[in-house]
C-alpha positions in Angstrom: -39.5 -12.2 -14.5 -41.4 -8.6 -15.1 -39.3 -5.6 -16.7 -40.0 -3.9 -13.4 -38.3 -6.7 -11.2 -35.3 -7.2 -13.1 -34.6 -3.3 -12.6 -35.6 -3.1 -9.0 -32.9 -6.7 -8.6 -30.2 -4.4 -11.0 -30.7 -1.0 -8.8 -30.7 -3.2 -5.6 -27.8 -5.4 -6.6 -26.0 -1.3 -7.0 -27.1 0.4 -4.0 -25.5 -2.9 -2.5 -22.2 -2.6 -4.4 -22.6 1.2 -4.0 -22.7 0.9 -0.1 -19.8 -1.6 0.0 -17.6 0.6 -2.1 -18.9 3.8 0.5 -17.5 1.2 3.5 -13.8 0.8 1.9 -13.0 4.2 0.7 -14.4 5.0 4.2 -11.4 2.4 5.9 -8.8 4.2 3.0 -9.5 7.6 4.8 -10.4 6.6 8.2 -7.0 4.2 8.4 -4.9 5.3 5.6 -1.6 3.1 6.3 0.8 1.7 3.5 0.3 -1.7 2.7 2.3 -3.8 0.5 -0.3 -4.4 -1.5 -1.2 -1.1 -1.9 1.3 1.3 -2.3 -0.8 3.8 -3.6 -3.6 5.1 -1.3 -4.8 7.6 -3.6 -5.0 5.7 -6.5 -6.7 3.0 -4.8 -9.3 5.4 -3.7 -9.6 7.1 -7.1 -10.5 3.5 -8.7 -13.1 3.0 -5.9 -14.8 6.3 -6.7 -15.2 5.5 -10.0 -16.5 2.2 -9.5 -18.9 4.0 -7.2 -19.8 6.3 -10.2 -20.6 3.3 -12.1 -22.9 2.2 -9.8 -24.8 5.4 -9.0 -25.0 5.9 -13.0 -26.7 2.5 -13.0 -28.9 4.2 -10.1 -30.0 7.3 -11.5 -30.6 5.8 -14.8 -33.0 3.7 -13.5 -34.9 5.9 -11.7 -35.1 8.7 -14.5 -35.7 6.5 -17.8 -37.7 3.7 -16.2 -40.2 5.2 -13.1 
């Protein structure tokens, strides 16, 4: 598989995880209930934003050192 494939599967396997991880801090904010499971909203939310960042990080670094 071509250098150029392999990074357009990584950024689109990202912008996939990136939109999923949009979608449930959207239900965190949108329906912010306590769950048993989750006792801690914000925290919760604050892991999904940085696993967001990670994602986006993936993005950009794609699109600025390999154009």
């Amino acid at each position: 598989m071509p250098e150029s494939r392999r990074l357009n599967a990584i950024k689109a396997h990202a912008e996939a995880e990136k939109a999923l991880l949009k979608e449930e801090i959207s239900l965190y904010l949108d329906h912010c209930v306590g769950v048993a499971g989750h006792p801690s909203p914000m925290s919760d939310i604050t892991d999904l934003l940085d696993r967001l960042a990670v994602q986006q990080g993936l993005i950009d670094i794609i699109e600025k050192e390999f154009p």
